[in-house]
C-alpha positions in Angstrom: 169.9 277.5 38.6 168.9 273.5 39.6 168.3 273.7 43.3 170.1 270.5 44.5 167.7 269.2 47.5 164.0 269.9 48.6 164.8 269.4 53.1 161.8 266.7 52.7 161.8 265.8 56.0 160.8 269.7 56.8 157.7 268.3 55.4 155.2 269.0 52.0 156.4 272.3 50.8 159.9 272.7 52.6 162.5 274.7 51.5 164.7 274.0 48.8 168.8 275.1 49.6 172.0 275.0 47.3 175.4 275.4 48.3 177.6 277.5 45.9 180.8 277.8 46.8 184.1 279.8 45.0 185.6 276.9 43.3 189.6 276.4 43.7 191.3 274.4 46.2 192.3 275.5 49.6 195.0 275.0 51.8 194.9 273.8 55.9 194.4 277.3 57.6 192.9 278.8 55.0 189.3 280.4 54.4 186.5 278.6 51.5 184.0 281.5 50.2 180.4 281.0 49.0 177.1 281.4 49.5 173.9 279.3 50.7 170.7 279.9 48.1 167.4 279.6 49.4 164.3 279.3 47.8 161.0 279.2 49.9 158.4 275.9 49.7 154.9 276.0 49.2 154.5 277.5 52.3 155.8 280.1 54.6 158.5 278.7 56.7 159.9 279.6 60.0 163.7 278.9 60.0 165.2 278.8 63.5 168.8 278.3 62.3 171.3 278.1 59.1 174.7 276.3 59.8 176.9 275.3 57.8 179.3 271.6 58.4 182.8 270.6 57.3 182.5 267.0 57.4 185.0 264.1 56.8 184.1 260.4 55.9 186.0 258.8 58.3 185.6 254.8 59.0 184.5 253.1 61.7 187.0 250.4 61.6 190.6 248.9 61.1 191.7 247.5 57.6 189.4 249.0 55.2 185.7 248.8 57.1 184.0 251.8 56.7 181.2 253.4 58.7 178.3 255.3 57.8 178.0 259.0 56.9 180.9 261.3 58.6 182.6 263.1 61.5 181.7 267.0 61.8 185.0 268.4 62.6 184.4 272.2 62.2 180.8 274.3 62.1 179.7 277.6 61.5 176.6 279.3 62.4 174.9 281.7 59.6 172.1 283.1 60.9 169.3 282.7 64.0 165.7 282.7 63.3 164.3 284.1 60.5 161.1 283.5 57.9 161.4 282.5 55.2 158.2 283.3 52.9 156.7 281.2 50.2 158.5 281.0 47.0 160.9 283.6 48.6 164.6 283.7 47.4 167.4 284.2 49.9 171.1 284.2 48.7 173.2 284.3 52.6 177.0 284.8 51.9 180.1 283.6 53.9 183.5 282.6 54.6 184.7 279.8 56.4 188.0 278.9 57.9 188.9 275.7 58.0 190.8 274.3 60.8 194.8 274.3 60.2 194.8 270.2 61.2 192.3 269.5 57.7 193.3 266.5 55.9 195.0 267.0 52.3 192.5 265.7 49.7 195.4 266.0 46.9 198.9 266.0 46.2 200.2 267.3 42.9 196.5 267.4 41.7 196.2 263.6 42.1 193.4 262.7 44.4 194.2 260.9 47.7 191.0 259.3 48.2 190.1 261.6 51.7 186.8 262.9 51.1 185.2 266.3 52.8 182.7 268.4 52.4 180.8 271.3 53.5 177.0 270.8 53.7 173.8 273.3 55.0 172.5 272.6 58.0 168.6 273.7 58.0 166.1 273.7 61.2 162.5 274.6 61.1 159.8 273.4 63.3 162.1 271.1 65.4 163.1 269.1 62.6 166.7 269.5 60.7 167.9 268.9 56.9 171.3 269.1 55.7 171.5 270.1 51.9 174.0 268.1 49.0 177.4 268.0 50.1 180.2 270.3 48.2 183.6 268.8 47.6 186.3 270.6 49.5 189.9 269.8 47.9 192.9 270.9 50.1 196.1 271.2 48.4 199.4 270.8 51.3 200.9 274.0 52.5 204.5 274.6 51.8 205.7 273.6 55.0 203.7 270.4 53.8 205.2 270.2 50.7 209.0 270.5 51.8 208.5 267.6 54.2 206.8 265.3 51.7 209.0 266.2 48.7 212.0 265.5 50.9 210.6 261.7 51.3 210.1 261.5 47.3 213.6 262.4 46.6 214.8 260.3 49.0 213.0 257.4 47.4 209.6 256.8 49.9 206.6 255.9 48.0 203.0 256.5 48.9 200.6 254.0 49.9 197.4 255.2 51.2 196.3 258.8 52.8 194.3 257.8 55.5 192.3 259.0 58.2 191.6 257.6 61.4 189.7 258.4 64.4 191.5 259.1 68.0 194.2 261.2 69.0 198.4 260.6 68.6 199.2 260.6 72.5 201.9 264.0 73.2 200.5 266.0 70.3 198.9 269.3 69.9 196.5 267.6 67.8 192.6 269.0 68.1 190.4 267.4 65.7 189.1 263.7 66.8 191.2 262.2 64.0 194.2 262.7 61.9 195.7 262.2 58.3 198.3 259.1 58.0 200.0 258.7 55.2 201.9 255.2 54.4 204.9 255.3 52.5 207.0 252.4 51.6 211.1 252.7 52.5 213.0 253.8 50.0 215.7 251.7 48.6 218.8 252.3 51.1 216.3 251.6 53.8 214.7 248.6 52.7 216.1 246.0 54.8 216.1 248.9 57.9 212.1 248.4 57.9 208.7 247.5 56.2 206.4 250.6 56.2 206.7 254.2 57.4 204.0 256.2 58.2 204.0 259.9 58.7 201.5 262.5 60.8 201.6 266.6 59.6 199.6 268.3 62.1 199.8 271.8 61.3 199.1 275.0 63.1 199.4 278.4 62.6 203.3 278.9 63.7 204.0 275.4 62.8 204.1 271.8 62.0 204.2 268.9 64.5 205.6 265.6 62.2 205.4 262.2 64.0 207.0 259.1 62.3 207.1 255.7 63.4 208.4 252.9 61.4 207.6 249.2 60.9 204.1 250.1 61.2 202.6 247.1 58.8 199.4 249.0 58.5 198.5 250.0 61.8 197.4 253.4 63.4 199.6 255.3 65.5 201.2 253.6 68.9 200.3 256.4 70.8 196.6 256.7 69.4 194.1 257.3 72.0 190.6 256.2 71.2 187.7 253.7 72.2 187.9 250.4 70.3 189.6 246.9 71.0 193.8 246.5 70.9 195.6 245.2 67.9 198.8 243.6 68.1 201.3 245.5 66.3 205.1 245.0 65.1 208.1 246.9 66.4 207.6 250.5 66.6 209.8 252.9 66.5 208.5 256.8 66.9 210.1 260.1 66.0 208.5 263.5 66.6 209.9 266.7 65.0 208.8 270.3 65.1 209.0 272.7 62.2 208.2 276.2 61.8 206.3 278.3 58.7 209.1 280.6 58.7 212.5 280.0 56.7 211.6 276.7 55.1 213.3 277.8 52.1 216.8 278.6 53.7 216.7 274.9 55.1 218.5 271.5 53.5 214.9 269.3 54.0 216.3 266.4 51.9 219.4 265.9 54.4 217.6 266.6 57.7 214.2 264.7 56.6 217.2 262.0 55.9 218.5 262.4 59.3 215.3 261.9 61.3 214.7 258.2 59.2 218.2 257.6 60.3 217.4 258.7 63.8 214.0 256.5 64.2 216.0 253.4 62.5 218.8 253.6 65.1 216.4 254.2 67.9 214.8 251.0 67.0 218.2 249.1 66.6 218.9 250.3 69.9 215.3 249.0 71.7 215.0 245.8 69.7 211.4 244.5 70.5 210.7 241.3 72.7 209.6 238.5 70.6 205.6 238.4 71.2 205.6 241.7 72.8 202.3 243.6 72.0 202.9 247.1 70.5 200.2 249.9 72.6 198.2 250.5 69.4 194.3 251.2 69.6 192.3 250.4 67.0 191.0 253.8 65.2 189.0 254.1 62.2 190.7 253.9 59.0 189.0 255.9 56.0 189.2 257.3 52.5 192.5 255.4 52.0 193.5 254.0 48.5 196.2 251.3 48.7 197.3 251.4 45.4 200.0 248.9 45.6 202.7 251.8 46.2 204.8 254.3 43.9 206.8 254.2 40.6 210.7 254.2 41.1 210.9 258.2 41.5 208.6 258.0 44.6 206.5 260.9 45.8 208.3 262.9 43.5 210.6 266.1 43.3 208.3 268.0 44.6 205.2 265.9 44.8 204.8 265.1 41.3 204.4 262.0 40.1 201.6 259.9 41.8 201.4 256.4 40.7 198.6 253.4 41.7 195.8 256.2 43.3 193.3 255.4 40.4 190.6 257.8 39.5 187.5 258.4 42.3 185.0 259.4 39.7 184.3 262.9 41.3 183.7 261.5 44.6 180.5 259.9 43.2 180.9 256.5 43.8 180.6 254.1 46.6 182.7 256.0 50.1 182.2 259.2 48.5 180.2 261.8 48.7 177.0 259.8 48.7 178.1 258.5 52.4 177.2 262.1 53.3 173.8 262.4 51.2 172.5 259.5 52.3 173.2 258.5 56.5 172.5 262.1 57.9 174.7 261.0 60.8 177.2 262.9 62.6 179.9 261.5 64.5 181.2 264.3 66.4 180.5 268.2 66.4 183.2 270.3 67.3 180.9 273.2 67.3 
């Protein structure tokens, strides 16, 4: 076993910690198993906590621009003070549930370019180390997957997965950002608008989707988060609920058809004001690959065919994983 990181800034003979976890992706609501190694220094050690972090990289900016490091969106505390002795080996199980609003790394076992992780958290003497970060790869749930395939057949193509920082004004939404996915219209719609971009926030009876149309690569209209105002084209929003229960008796093609009808005619019925300024707050934008849009059969029958995403390398490369390894910063702690 190759212990991944000696917590140097514990000082000469610190601890050295792994992360192991049960490899297989997850899904939003559901539980990641593993178990954090522990091999003592040098010298004894007094540990006065052991937490783990599920952190997403998560940009600082609009249009690409990334920030340092990422946001802390979940925690979980494994243990209180305890010593740990020199050269001592300490294997600490768990299981961690991950919040039902987590961003979908994949679709169809294509990479969306979202990154998370889970990463140790390691005080001792005042001072604190995080260990490597794991890759976490969440896979849509059903619910998920019935809304998104209905888009594919209907001709929508992907875009970019992105996150962004701030809250969508009216939702249920928790965590201090949200997943946006941009899809381009699909042919019958093409001259009804330039962009569509969708929000699945999911909970555990349900799924809140939020549409709004002519985005042009903007966040939400009804984001709510410190940073300067954008101007934005005409936006036109539609907000559906859906439950877990009884997907599969439903028609999703024709009633994910009828809400894109819906947020078209609400537009043509509230054409925008030439020069008006659409409410839209500037929220980071993150882990998004624009990959100049979808082959003819969209997102797919059910998800399956996932054109222009390219290849991220394991998560190795620049915006990955190293983010995390290297900026030890946290943006928010929902501990």
């Amino acid at each position: 076993m190759v212990f991944k990181r000696v917590l140097g800034s514990l000082g000469v003979g610190g601890p050295v910690v792994d992360t192991v976890l049960d490899r297989g992706p997850v899904r939003p609501g559901g539980v990641v198993q593993g178990q954090v190694r522990l091999r003592g220094g040098g010298r004894a050690r007094d540990i006065e906590h052991l937490a783990l972090e599920l952190v997403a990289r998560v940009g600082a900016g609009h249009g690409g621009e990334e920030g340092p490091g990422g946001v802390v969106f979940d925690r979980l505390r494994l243990s209180g003070g305890f010593r740990l002795d020199t050269r001592e080996h300490r294997d600490i199980p768990f299981i961690f549930h991950i919040p039902w609003e987590t961003p979908l790394t994949e679709l169809s076992g294509q990479p969306l370019g979202v990154v998370l992780a889970l990463r140790v958290e390691l005080a001792s003497a005042g001072a604190k180390d995080h260990g490597d970060p794991e890759e976490l790869i969440v896979r849509p749930l059903p619910v998920q997957e019935a809304v998104l395939g209905a888009l594919g057949r209907l001709g929508f193509g992907l875009v970019a997965a992105d996150l962004r920082l701030g809250h969508i004004a009216g939702s249920g939404q928790t965590l201090p950002f949200h997943q946006e996915i941009e899809l381009t219209p699909a042919p019958r719609y093409i001259h009804d608008m330039n962009e569509i971009a969708v929000a699945l926030l999911t909970g555990s009876e349900g799924m809140e989707v939020v549409l709004e149309a002519d985005k042009r690569g903007r966040p939400f209209s009804g984001v709510s988060s410190p940073g300067k105002r954008l101007r934005g084209g005409p936006v036109a929003p539609g907000r559906h609920t859906v439950r877990h229960e009884g997907r599969e008796h439903r028609d999703w093609t024709a009633e994910v058809d009828s809400w894109i009808r819906a947020l078209i005619e609400a537009r043509a019925a509230h054409p925008p004001r030439a020069g008006a300024i659409a409410s839209a707050i500037s929220a980071g934008t993150a882990a998004g690959v624009a990959g100049g849009g979808m082959v003819a059969a969209g997102l797919g029958d059910a998800l399956g065919n996932l054109g222009g995403l390219g290849d991220l390398a394991g998560f190795e490369g620049s915006g990955g994983l190293k983010d995390f390894r290297d900026s030890g910063h946290e943006d928010a702690d929902q501990g």
